[in-house]
C-alpha positions in Angstrom: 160.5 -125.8 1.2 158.8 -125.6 -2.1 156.3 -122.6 -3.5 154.3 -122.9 -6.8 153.0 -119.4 -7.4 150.5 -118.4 -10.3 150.1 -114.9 -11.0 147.8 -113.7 -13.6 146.0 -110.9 -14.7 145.4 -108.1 -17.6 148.5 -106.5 -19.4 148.9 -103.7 -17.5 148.3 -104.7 -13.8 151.8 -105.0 -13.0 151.9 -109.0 -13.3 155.5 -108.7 -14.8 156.7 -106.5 -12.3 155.7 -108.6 -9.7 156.2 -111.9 -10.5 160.3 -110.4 -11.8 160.5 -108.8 -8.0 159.0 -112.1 -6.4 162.0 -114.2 -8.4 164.5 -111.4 -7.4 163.7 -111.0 -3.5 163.6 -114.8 -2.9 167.2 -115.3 -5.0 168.6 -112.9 -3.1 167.6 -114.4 0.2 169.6 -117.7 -1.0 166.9 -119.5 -2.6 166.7 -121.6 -5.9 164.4 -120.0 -8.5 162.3 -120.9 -11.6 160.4 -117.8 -13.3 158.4 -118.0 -16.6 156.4 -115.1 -18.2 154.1 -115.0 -20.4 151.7 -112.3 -22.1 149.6 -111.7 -25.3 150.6 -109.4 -27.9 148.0 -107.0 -27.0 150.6 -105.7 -24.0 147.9 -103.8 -22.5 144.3 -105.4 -21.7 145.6 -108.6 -22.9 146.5 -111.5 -20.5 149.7 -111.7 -18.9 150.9 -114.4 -16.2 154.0 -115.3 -14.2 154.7 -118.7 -13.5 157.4 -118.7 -10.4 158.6 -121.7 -8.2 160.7 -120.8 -5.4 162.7 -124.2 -3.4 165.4 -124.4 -1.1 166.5 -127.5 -3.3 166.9 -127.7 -6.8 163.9 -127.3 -9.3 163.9 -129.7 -12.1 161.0 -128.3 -14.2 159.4 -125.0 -14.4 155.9 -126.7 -15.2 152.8 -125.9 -12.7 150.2 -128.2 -12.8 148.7 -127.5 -9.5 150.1 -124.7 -7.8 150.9 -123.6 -3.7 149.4 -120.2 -4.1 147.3 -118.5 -7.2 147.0 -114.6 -7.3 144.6 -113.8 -9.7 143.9 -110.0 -10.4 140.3 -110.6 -12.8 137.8 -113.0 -13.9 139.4 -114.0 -17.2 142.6 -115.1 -15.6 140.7 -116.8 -12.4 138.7 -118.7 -14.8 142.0 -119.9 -16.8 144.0 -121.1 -13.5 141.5 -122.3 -11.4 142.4 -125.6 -12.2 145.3 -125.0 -11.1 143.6 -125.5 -7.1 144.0 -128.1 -5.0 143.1 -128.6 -1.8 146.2 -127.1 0.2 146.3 -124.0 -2.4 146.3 -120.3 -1.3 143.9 -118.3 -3.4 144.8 -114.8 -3.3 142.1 -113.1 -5.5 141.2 -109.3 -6.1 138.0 -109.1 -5.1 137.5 -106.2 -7.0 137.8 -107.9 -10.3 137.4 -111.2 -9.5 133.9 -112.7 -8.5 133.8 -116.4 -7.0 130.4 -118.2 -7.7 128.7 -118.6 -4.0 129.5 -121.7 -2.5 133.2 -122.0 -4.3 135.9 -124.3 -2.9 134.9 -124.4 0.8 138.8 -126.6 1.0 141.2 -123.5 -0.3 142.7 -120.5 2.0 140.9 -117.8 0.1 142.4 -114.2 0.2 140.1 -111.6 -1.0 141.7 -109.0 -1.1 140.4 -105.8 -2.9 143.5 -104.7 -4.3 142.1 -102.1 -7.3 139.6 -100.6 -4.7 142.6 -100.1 -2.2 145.2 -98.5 -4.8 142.2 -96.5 -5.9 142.1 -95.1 -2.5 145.4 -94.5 -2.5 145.6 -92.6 -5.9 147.1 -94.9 -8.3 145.0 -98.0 -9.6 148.5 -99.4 -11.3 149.6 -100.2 -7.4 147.0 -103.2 -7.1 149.6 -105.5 -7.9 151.7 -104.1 -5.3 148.9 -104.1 -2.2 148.8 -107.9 -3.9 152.5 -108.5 -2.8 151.9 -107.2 0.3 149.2 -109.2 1.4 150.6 -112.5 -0.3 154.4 -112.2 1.2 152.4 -111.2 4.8 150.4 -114.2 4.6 152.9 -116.6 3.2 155.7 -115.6 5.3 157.9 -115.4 2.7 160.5 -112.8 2.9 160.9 -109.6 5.1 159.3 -106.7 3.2 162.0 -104.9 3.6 163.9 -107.2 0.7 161.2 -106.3 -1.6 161.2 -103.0 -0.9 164.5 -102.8 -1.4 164.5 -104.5 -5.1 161.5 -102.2 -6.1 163.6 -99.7 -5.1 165.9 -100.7 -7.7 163.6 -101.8 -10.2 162.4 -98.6 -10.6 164.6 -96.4 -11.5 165.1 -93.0 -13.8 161.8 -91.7 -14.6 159.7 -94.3 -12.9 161.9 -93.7 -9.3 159.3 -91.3 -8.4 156.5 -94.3 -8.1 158.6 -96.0 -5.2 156.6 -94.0 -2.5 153.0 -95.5 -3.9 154.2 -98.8 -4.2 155.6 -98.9 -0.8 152.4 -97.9 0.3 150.2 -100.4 -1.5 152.4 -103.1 0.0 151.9 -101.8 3.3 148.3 -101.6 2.9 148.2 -105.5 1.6 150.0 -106.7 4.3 147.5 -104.6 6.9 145.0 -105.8 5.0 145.6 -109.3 5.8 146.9 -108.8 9.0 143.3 -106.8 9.7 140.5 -109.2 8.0 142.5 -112.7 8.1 143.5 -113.2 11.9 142.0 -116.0 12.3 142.9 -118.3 9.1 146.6 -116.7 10.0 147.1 -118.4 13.3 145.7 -122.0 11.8 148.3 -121.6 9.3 151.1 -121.2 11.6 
């Protein structure tokens, strides 16, 4: 098993959080782990990405050229890693930021998932990246939530423990978002 995971998206969506607790749940569930960030030195409103490879064998190089799944959280970073699709990649895209031109890539699994509208709902726009996770480890299949929550737990600790509850919640509401809109495209996947 091998999974080539892009994540991109403005400084300040949580793409370092999540791509850090993506290499840390799947390590701790035995598996071999490559993990590279990068961001601009604007921090905030600049780009940030993860690049993560997860295997159950060794990984020789931490180099995506065409990756398994692509979570892209606005335009700029869609535009930049959309050559990074082939035919067998998962798109998960926030459909709130990101907008496909009609007609796009008929031969991807496309997620859209509107991940800012959702944590907008919930009262905290930060948490996109989280209802992300949640829909992405759901439809992948990838680890029991319950291993990510339990590394959020303890990624967030001291004055940020108090954001656990909200995060928790957008990761629940990703994963019943896909499990609500993407029946179908679930059970030809499995």
């Amino acid at each position: 098993m091998i999974e080539k995971v892009v994540l991109a998206g403005y400084g300040g969506q949580g793409m370092m959080l999540f791509g850090k607790l993506l290499a840390q749940t799947v390590m701790m569930d035995g598996k071999h782990v490559s993990f590279f960030p990068s961001y601009g030195t604007e921090v905030r409103g600049g780009s940030a990405f993860y690049h993560v490879i997860i295997s159950t064998e060794e990984i020789y190089s931490p180099v995506i050229e065409t990756a398994d799944s692509l979570i892209m959280m606005n335009d700029p970073s869609f535009e930049k890693f959309k050559n990074c699709l082939d035919g067998n990649t998962s798109l998960f895209y926030n459909s709130s930021l990101v907008h496909l031109p009609d007609g796009f890539r008929t031969d991807i699994n496309a997620y859209d998932i509107p991940a800012t509208e959702i944590a907008n709902e919930l009262g905290n726009v930060v948490a996109s990246n989280m209802v992300m996770m949640g829909a992405y480890n759901y439809a992948k299949d990838l680890i029991p939530s319950s291993q990510f929550l339990y590394c959020l737990r303890t990624s967030l600790k001291g004055k940020k423990a108090s954001l656990f509850e909200i995060n928790k919640l957008a990761m629940e509401r990703g994963e019943q978002f896909v499990r609500e809109n993407f029946k179908e495209k679930l059970a030809c996947n499995q």
